[in-house]
C-alpha positions in Angstrom: 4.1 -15.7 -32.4 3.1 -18.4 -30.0 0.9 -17.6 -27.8 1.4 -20.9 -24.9 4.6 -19.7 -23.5 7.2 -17.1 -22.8 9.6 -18.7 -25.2 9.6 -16.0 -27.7 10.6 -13.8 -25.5 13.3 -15.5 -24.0 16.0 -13.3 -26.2 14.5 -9.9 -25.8 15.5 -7.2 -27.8 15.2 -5.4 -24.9 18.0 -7.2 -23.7 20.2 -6.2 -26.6 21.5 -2.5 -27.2 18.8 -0.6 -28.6 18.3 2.2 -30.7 14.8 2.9 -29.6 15.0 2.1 -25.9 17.1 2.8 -23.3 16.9 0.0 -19.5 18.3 0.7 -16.0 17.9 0.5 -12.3 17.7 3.0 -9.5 17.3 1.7 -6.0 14.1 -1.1 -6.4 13.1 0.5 -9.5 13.8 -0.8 -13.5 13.4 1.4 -15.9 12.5 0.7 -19.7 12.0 4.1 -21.3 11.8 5.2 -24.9 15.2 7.7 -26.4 12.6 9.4 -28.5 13.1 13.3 -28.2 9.7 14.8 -27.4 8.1 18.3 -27.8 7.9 19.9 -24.3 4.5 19.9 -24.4 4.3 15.8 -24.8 7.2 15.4 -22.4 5.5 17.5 -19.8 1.8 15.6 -20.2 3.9 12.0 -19.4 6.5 13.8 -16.4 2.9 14.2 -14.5 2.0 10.9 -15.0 -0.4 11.2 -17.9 -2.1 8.3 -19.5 -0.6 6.1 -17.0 -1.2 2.6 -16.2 -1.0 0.6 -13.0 -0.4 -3.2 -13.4 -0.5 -5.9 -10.5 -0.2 -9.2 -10.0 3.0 -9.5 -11.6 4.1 -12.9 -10.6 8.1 -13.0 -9.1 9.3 -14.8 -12.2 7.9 -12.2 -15.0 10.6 -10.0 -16.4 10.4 -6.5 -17.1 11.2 -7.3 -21.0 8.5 -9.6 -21.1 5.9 -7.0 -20.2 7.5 -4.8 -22.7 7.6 -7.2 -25.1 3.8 -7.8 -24.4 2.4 -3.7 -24.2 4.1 -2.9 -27.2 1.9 -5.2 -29.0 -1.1 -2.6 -28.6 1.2 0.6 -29.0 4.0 2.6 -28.9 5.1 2.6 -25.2 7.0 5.8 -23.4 8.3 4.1 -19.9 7.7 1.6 -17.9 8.3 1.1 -14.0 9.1 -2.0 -13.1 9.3 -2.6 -9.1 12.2 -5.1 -8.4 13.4 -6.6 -4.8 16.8 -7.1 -3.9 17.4 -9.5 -6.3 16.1 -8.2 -8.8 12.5 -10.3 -9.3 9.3 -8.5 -9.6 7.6 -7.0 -6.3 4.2 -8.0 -8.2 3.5 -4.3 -9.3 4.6 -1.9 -12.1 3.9 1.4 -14.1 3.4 1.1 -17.7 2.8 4.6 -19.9 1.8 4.7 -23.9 3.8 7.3 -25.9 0.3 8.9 -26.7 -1.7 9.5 -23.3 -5.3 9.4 -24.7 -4.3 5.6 -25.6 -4.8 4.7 -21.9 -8.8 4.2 -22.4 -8.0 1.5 -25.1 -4.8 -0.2 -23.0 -7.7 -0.6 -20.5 -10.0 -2.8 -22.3 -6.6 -4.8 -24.1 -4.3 -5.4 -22.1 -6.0 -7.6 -19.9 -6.9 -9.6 -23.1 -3.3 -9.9 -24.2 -1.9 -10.6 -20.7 -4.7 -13.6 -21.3 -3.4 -15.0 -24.1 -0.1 -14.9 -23.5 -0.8 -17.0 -20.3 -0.7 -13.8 -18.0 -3.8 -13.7 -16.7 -3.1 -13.2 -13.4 -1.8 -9.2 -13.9 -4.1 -6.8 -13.4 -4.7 -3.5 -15.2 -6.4 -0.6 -13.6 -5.6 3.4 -14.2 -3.0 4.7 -11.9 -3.6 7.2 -9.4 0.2 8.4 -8.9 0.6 12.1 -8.5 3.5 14.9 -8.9 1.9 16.3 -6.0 3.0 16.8 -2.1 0.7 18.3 0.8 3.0 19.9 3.8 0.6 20.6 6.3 0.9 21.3 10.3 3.4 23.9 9.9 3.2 26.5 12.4 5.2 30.0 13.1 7.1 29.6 10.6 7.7 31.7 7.7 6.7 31.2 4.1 10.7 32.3 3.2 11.9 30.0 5.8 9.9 26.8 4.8 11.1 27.2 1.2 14.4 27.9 1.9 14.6 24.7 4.1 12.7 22.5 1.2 15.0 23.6 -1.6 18.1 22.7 0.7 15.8 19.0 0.9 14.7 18.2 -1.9 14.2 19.3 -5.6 11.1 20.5 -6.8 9.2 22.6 -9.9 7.0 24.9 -7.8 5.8 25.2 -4.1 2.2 27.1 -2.8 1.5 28.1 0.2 -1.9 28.7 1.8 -2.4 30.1 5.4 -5.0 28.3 6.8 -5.6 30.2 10.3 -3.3 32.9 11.9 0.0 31.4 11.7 -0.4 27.8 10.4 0.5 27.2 7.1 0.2 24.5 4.6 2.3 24.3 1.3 1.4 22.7 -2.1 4.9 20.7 -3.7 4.5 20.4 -7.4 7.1 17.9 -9.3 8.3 17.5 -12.5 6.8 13.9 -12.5 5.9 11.4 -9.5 9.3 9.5 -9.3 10.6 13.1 -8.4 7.7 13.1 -5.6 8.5 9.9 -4.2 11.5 10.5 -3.8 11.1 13.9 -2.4 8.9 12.3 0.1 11.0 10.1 1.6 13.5 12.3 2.0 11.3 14.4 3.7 9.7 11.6 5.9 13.3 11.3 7.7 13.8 15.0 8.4 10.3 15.7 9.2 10.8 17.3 12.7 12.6 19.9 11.7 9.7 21.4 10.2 7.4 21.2 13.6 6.1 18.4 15.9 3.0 18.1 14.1 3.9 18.6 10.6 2.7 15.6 8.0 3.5 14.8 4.3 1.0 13.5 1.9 -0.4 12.8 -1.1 -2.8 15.2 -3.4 -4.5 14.4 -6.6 
């Protein structure tokens, strides 16, 4: 394999019809994801985001194949995220998850070698910090029945906890099946956000 240029990967067989991996797009997203059927117990380790792997740098040009192409080298690979504008090029960022989630401590130390030699030096690799997790907070006079009813007319979601805080203000825990779920969910709720009180806010938990 020649490790100057991009040229080997210039016919992907990610770009062909492929038996082990299944590519497609929603909104500014491309996914690359494996068709391997998975125990629950696996399958519910990489929904939360296990083992996962946060690359930058990503220059405009790089294709989501080609960082395929590239991972695989190390390891089996599960999904990756690839952020794309509306054209389609690289926003410069991407999620990248091994099939096995204890292999992120080796990706680590790696992947920045191999982006090196194939003349990617200029992606970065660090551990992601994404989460399946939602904090409602602010929410006042308002009843634990009512809140839920209202979220699961809004969004989907696995499970939601609520925790009264002082008398009458609440705050709710929103656990997701995985952290494109959450995202998603978050936006969503971003635009409707009044409805739940004037000083209700939406963030992130670990």
């Amino acid at each position: 394999m020649n490790a100057n240029s991009f040229g080997f990967f210039d016919r992907s067989i990610f770009d062909l019809q492929s038996i082990s991996y299944k590519s497609y797009q929603e909104n500014g997203t491309k996914y690359i994801k494996s068709r391997k059927v998975l125990d629950d117990k696996l399958q519910q380790q990489l929904n939360s985001c296990a083992g996962e792997i946060f690359l930058t740098g990503i220059s405009k040009e790089t294709r989501a194949e080609q960082i395929v192409e590239i991972a695989s080298l190390l390891g089996e690979l599960y999904l990756l995220r690839f952020k794309v504008d509306h054209s389609g090029k690289s926003r410069g960022f991407a999620y990248l998850q091994y099939m096995d989630p204890n292999f992120m401590p080796i990706a680590l130390r790696q992947l920045p070698l191999l982006f090196r030699q194939y003349k990617c030096a200029m992606i970065r690799v660090k551990q992601s910090r994404n989460s399946c997790k939602l904090l409602l907070k602010g929410i006042c006079d308002m009843s634990p029945e009512i809140v839920f009813n209202m979220l699961e007319q809004s969004i989907r979601f696995e499970k939601l906890v609520g925790r009264e805080i002082c008398r009458g203000y609440f705050e709710y825990q929103i656990i997701f099946s995985c952290n494109s779920e959450a995202v998603f969910a978050r936006r969503d709720l971003l635009r409707n956000i009044t409805k739940f009180g004037r000083n209700v806010a939406v963030l992130w938990m670990k």
